[in-house]
C-alpha positions, 0 to 999 in steps of 0.5 A: 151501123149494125142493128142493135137489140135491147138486151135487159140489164146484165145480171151476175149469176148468184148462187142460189140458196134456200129463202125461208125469211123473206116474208112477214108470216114466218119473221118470227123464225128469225127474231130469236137468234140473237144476230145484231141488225146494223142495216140502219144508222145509229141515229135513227130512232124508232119508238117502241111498238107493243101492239102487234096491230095497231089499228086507228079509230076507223080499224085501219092500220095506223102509220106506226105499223106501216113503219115498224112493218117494213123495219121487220123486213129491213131486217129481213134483207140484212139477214138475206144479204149475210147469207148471200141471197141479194135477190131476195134481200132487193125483195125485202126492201121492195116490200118495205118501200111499198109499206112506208109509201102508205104512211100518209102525208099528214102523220106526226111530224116524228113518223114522217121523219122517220118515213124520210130517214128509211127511205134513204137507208133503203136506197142506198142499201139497194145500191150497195146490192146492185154494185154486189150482183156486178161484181166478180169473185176476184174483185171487181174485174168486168163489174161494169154491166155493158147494157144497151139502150136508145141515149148508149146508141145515139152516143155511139152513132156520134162517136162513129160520125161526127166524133170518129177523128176524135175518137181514132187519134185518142185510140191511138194515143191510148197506147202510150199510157193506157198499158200503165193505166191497166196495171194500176186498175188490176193491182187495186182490183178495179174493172180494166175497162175503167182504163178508157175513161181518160179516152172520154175525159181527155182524149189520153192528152197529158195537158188536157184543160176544160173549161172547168179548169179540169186539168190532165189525162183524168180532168181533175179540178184542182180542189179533188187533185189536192184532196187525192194528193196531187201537188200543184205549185208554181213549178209542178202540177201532178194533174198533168203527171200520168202514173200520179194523176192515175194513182189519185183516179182510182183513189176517187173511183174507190171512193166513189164507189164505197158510197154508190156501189154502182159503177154506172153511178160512180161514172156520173158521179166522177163527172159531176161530183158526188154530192150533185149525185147524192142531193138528186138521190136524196130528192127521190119522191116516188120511186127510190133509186136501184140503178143509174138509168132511174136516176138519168132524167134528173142529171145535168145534162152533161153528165147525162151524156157521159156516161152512155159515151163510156159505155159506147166507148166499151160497146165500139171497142169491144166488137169494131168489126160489127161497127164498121170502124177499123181501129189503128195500131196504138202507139207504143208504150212510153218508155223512161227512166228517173235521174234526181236533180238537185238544181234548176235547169230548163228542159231546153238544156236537157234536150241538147245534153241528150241530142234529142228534141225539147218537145220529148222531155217535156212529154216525158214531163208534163207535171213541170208547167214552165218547162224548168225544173224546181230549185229542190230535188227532183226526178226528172225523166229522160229516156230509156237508156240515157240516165248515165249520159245525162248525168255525165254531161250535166258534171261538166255544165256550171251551175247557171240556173237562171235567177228568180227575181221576186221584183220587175221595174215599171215606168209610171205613164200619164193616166196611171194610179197605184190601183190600176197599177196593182191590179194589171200587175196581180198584186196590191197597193199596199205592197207596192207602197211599201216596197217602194216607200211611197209618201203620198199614194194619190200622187205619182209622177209620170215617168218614175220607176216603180219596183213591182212585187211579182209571184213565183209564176211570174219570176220564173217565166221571166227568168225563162225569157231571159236565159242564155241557157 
């Protein structure tokens, strides 16, 4: 593997204007113009200062003057930021950490509080800069800064080892969908490089499922899938959707990025939750947070990989030659066309109308997770240049959907109870009782049949076990 040197982190070129406001001697040029400060939240409350030094007992600077020393350069750094100058607003807010670090531990409870309050307001200022100075003037394309250190090296040297397979098969996989992904990301004006991170989380396999439960190309859980509008019912699960399941990505990556600023940080953010991120933020004591690497030490330790493998991931593909790897040949594009539906038909049964195989439409349609489509309208996918046949062949087929039964029959053996009965069963004893008008639930007698209330899940895997379809 080729020697690696430790470059500093990439900095955005930024026009440079004049700095007259950025220290405390000349603040008093920039009180009088009028121009509203909304660098701190509506709720933060200072009380009013009308000493210009406030000294203690012993002559020294009391905390009230720390605090409203460095609100004055807060509002230093907002005045920097509207007239383009981030590294001297990043100065003005390294000043004001300084001063409110002097407040000592014993101060009022009051000032201690707001010692807290602007701490938070400070680093997350900061953040938004730091998301600023990696941003292009056309959006946010190539915003991801490509820095190098040792943790970015170690996940290269395993992405190149032991992980090479891996990484190979989920290059060439990369080809059927990332071409989709690209369009998408510029349209909303996000960096393309965020198009490998299906690489990192899924290998780009639609039906990818982590121990976590996280499903599809972009492993969302099911509670952010819902949030980000991604349907899942006993028919459908859009994880699993590659153009859906997309959409809702970059959603959350907006999202994600509206809070942090960072990219790097909206990177650990996405594996691990925003709100992980933001307690470990939050519990900064000593130094506040400027960029992901000062927040690296405190991340579950997954997290903590996750984002060097990305940007290894940048790194190898960027310059394979230097990296000895030799990548193959991505595989085409998937190519489709819509046709809708209005009836329930197994994916088995569209696969012989088309004269191709079973495992190609359901490729085609990984959201149906029993290989059926819904009773309800839907838009099935077949492949290109096929809609008119399909449809054409489908008049002449009799509605058969298989039939959805909500009930299966169980024959009580020796040592069965309704409790146990309900629990292998998924479902409860009073439903069990009721459907089956059970006088004395403590007795059954061995060998009766019971009807058995089954979900929707089950119904419709029964209905695919016994279709002639």
């Amino acid at each position: 593997m080729p020697g690696l040197a430790d470059p500093t982190l990439d900095r955005a070129s930024i026009k440079t204007v004049p700095k007259p406001y950025t220290t405390l001697d000349n603040l008093e040029q920039r009180t009088d113009q009028g121009d509203s400060i909304d660098l701190l939240p509506a709720s933060f409350q200072i009380s009013p200062c009308h000493d210009t030094e406030k000294l203690t007992a012993n002559g020294d600077i009391s905390p009230q003057d720390y605090l409203d020393r460095a609100l004055d350069l807060c509002q230093v750094s907002n005045r920097c930021w509207e007239e383009g100058d981030l590294e001297g607003a990043l100065n003005a807010l390294d000043r004001a950490y300084r001063l409110i670090l002097e407040i000592p531990p014993d101060s009022a409870p009051r000032l201690l509080q707001q010692k807290d309050d602007l701490r938070v307001t400070i680093s997350k200022r900061i953040i938004e800069i730091y998301g600023l100075r990696h941003s292009s003037v056309q959006g946010y394309c190539k915003a991801i800064p490509l820095v190098m250190n040792r943790h970015i090296r170690i996940a290269i040297k395993s992405l190149l080892g032991r992980e090479r397979k891996y990484f190979i098969e989920a290059y060439k996989r990369s080809g059927r969908y990332r071409p989709g992904i690209v369009k998408a990301l510029r349209k909303a004006g996000l960096p393309e490089e965020l198009s490998w991170l299906p690489l990192i989380e899924s290998g780009f396999k639609l039906r990818a499922l982590s121990r976590a439960r996280a499903l599809g190309l972009w492993q969302f859980i099911a509670s952010t899938g819902y949030k980000f509008g991604l349907k899942r019912t006993p028919w459908i699960d859009e994880r699993m959707d590659p153009e859906k399941s997309t959409k809702a990505a970059i959603a959350y990556l907006k999202e994600l990025h509206g809070i942090f600023g960072d990219w790097t940080t909206v990177l650990a953010a996405y594996n691990c939750g925003e709100g992980t991120v933001l307690r470990k933020i939050r519990s900064q004591r000593i130094n506040y947070l400027d960029n992901f690497w000062d927040l690296y030490e405190t991340l579950p330790s997954e997290t903590a990989s996750y984002v060097p493998k990305f940007l290894a991931v940048l790194h190898i593909l960027n310059r394979p030659e230097q990296f000895g790897i030799k990548l193959p040949e991505p595989d085409p594009p998937v190519q489709y066309e819509e046709v809708t539906i209005n009836r329930s038909i197994p994916l088995t049964l569209v696969a012989r109308l088309l004269d191709t195989s079973p495992q190609a439409i359901k490729d085609l349609n990984p959201e149906l997770r029993y290989g059926i489509t819904p009773t309800s309208r839907y838009s099935l996918k077949v492949p290109k240049g096929k809609a008119g046949i399909f449809l054409t062949r489908l008049e002449k087929i009799p509605h058969c959907s298989p039939k959805l039964t909500r009930t299966i029959a169980y024959r009580v053996r020796t040592g069965d109870s309704l409790y146990r009965i309900a629990k292998r069963f998924r479902t409860t004893v009073r439903n069990i009782v009721a459907l089956n008008h059970i006088k004395s639930p403590d007795y059954l007698k061995v060998g009766v049949v019971l009807k058995i209330p089954v979900g929707l899940k089950r119904s419709i895997k029964l209905a695919l076990a016994g279709s002639s379809i």
